[in-house]
N, CA, C, O and CB atoms as a CASP TS submission, in Angstrom:
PFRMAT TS
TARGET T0000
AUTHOR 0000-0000-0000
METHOD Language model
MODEL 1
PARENT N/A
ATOM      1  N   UNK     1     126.271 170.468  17.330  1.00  0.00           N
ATOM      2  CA  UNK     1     125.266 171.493  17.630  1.00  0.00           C
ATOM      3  C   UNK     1     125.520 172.741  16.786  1.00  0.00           C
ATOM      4  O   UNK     1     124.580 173.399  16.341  1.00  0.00           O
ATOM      5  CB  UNK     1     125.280 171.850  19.139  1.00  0.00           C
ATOM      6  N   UNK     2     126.976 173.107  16.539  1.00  0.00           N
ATOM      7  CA  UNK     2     127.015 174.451  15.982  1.00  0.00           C
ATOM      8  C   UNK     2     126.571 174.134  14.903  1.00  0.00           C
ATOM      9  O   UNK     2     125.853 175.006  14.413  1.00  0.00           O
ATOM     10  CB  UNK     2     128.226 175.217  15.909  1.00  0.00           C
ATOM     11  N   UNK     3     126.751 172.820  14.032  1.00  0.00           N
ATOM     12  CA  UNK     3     126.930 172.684  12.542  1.00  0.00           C
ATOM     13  C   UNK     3     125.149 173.104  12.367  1.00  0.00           C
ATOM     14  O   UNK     3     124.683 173.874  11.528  1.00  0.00           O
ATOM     15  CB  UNK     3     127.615 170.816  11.888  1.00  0.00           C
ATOM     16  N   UNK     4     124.345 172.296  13.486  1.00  0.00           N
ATOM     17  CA  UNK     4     122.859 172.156  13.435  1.00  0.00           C
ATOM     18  C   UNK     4     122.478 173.788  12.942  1.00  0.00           C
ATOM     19  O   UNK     4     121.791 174.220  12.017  1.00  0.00           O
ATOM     20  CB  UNK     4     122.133 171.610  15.116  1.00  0.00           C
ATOM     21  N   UNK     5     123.238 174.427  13.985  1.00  0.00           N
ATOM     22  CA  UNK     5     122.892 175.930  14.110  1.00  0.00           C
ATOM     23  C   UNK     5     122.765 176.781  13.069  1.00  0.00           C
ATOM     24  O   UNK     5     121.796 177.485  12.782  1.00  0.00           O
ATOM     25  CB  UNK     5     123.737 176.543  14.805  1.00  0.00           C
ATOM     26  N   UNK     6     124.374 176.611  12.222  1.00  0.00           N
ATOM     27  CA  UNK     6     124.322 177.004  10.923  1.00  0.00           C
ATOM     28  C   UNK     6     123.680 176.365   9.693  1.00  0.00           C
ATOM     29  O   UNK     6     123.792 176.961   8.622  1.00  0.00           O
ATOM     30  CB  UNK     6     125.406 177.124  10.683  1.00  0.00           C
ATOM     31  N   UNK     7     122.971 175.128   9.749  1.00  0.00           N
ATOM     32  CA  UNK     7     122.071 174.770   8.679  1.00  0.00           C
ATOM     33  C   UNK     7     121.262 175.716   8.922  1.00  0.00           C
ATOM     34  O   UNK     7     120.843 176.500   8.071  1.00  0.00           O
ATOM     35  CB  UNK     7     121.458 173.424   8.605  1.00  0.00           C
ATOM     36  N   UNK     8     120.947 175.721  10.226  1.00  0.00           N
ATOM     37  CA  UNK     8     119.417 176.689  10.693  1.00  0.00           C
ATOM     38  C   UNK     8     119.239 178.007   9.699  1.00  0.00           C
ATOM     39  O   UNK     8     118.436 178.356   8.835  1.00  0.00           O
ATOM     40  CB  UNK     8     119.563 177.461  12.568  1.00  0.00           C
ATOM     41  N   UNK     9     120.457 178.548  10.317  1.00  0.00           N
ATOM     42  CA  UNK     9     120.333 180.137  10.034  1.00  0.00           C
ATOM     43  C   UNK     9     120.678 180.139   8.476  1.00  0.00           C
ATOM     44  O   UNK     9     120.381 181.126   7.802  1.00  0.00           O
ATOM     45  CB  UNK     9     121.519 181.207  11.034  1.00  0.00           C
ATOM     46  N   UNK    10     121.419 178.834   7.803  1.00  0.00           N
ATOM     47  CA  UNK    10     121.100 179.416   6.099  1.00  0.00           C
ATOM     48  C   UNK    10     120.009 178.741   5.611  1.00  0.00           C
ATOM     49  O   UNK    10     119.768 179.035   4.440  1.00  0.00           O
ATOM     50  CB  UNK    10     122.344 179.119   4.899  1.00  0.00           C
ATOM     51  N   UNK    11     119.184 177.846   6.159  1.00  0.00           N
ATOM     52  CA  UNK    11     118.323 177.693   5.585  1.00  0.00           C
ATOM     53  C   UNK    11     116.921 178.877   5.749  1.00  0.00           C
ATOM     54  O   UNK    11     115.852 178.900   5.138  1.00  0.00           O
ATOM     55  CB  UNK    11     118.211 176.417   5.890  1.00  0.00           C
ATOM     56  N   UNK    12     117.492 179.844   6.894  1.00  0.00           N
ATOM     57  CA  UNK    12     116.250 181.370   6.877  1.00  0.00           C
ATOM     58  C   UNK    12     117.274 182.271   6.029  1.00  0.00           C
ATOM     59  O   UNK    12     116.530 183.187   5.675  1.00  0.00           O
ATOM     60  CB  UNK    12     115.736 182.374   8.888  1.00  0.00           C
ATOM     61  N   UNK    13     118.035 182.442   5.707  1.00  0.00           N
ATOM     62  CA  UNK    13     118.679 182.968   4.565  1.00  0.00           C
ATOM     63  C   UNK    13     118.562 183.065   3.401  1.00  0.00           C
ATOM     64  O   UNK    13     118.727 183.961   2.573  1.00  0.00           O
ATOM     65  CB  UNK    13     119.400 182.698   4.473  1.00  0.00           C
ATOM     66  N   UNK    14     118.212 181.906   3.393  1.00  0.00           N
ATOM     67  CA  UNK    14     117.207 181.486   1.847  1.00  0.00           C
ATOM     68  C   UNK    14     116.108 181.465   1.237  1.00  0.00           C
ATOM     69  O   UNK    14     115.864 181.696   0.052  1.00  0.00           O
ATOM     70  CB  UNK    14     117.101 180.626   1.556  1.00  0.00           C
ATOM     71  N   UNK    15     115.005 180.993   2.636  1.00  0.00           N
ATOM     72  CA  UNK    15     113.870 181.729   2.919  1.00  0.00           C
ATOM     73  C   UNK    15     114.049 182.937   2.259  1.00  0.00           C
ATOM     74  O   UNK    15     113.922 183.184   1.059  1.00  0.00           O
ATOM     75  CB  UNK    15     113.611 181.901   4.314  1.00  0.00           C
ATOM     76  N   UNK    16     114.420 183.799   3.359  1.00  0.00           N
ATOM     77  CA  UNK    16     114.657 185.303   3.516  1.00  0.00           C
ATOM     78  C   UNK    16     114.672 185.546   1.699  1.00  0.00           C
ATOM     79  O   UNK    16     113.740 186.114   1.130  1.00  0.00           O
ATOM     80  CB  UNK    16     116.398 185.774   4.567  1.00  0.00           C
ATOM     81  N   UNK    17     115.907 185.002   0.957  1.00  0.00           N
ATOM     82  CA  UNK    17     116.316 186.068  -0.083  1.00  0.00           C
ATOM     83  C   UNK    17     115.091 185.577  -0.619  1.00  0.00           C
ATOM     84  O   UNK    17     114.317 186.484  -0.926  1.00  0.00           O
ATOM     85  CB  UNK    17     117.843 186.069  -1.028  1.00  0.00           C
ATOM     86  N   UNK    18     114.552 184.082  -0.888  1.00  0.00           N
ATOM     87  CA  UNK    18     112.926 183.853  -1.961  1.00  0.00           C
ATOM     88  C   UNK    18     112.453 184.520  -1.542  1.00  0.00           C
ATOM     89  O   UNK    18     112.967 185.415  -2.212  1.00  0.00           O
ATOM     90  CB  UNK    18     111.896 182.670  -2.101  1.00  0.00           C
ATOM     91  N   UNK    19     111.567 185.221  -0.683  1.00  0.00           N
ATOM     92  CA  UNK    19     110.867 185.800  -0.165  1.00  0.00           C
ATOM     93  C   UNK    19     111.217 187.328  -0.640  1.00  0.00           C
ATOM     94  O   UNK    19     110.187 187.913  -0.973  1.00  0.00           O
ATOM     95  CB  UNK    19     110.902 185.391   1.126  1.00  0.00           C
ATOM     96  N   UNK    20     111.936 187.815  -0.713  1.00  0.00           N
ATOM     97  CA  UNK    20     112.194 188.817  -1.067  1.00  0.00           C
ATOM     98  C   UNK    20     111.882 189.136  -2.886  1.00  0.00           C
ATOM     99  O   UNK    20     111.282 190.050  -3.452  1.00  0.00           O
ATOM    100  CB  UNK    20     113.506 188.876  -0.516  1.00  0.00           C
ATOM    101  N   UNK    21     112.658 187.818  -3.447  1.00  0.00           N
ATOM    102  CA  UNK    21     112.736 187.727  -4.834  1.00  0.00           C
ATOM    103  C   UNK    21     111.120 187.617  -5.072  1.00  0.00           C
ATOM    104  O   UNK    21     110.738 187.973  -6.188  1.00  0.00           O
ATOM    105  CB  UNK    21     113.729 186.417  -5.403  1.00  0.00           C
ATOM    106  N   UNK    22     110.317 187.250  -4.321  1.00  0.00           N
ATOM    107  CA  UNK    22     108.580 187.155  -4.623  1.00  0.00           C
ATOM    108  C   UNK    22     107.996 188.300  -4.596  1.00  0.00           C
ATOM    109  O   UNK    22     107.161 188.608  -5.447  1.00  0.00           O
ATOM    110  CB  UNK    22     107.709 186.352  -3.616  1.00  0.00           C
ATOM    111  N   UNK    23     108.475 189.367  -3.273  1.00  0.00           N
ATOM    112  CA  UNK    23     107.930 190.582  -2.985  1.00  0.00           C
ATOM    113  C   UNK    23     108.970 191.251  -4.419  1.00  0.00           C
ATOM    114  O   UNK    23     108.233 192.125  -4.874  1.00  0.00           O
ATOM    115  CB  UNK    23     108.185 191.191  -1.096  1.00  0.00           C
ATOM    116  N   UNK    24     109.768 191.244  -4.951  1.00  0.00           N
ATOM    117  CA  UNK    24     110.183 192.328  -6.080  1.00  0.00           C
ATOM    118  C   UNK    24     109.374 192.101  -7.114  1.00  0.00           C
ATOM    119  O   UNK    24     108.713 192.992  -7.646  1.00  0.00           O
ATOM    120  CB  UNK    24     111.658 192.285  -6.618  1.00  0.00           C
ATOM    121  N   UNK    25     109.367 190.366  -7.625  1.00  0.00           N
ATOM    122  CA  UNK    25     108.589 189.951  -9.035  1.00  0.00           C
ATOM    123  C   UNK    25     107.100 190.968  -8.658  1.00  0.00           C
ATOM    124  O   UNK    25     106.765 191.872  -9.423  1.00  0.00           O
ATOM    125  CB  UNK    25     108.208 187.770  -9.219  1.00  0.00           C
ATOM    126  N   UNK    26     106.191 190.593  -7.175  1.00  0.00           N
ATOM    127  CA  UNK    26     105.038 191.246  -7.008  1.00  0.00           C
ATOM    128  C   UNK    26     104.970 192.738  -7.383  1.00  0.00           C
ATOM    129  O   UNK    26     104.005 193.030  -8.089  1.00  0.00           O
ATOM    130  CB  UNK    26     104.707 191.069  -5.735  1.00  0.00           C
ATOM    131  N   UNK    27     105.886 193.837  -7.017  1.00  0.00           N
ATOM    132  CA  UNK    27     106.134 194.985  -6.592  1.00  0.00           C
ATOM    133  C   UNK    27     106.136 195.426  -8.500  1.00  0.00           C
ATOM    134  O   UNK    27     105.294 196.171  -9.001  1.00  0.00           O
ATOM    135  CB  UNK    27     107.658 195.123  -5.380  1.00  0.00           C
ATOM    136  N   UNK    28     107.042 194.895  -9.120  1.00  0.00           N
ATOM    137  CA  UNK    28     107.463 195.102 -10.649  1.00  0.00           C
ATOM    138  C   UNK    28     106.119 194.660 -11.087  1.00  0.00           C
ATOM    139  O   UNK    28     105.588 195.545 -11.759  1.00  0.00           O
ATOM    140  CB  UNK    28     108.876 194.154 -11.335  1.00  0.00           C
ATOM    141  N   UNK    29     105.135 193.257 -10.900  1.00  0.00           N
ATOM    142  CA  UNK    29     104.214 192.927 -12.395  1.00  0.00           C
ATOM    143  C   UNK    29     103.254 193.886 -11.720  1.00  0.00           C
ATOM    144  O   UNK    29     102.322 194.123 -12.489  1.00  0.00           O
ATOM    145  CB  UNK    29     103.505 191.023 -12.910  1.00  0.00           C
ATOM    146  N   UNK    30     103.120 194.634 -10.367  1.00  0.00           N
ATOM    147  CA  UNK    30     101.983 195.648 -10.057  1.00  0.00           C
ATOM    148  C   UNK    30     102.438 196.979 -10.520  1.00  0.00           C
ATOM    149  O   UNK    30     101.737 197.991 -10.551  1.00  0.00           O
ATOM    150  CB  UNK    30     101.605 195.729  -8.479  1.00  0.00           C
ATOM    151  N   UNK    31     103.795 196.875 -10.910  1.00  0.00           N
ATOM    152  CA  UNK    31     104.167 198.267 -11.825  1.00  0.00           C
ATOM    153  C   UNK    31     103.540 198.467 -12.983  1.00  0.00           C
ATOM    154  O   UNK    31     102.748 199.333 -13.355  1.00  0.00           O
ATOM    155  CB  UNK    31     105.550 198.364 -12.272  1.00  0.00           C
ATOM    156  N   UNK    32     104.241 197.087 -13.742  1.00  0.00           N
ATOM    157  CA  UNK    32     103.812 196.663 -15.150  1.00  0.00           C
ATOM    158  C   UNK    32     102.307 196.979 -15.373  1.00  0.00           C
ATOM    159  O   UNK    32     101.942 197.752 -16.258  1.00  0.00           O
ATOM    160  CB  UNK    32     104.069 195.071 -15.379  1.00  0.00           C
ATOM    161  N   UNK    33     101.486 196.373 -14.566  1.00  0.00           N
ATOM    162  CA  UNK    33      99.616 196.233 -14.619  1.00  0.00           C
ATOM    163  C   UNK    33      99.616 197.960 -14.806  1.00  0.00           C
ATOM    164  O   UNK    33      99.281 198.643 -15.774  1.00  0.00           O
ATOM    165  CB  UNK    33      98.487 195.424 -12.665  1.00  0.00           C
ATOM    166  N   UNK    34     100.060 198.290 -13.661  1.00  0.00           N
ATOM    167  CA  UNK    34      99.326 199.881 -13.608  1.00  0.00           C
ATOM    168  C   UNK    34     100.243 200.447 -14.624  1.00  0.00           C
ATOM    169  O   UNK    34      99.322 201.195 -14.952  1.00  0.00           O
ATOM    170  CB  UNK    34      99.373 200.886 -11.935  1.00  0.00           C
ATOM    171  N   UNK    35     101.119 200.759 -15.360  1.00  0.00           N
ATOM    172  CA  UNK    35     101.430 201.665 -15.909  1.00  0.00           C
ATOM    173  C   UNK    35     101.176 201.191 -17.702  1.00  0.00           C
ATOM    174  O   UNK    35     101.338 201.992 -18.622  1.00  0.00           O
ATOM    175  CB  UNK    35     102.842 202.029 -15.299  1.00  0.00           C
ATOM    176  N   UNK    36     100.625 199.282 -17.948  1.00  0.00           N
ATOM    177  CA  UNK    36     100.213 199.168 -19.058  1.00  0.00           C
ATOM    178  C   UNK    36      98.880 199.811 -19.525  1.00  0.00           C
ATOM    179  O   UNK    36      98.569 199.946 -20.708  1.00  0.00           O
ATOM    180  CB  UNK    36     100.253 198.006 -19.195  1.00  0.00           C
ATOM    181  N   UNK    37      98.100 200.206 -18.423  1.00  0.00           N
ATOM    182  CA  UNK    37      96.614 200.477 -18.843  1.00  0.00           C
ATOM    183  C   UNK    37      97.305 201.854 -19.606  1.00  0.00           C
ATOM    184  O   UNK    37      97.055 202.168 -20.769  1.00  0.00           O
ATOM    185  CB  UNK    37      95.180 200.715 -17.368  1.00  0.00           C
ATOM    186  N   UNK    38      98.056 202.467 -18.861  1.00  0.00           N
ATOM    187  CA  UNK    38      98.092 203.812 -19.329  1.00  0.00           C
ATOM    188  C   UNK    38      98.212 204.216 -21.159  1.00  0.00           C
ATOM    189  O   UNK    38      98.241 205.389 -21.532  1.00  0.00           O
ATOM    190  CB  UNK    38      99.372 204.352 -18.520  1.00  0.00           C
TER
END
């Protein structure tokens, strides 16, 4: 059961960091867009 437990919680760990790594790539190419027009 514990082992179950800890697949659990690193497999939302991982989630977690992609998810994050998607919201930065997003956050940076909406930098990029707005500050290329300039």
């Amino acid at each position: 059961m514990l082992l179950a437990k800890v697949l659990f919680n690193f497999r939302i760990k991982l989630l977690t960091v992609y998810l994050n790594e998607q919201n930065c790539f997003g956050i940076l190419s909406l930098f990029y867009r707005k500050y290329s027009k300039l």
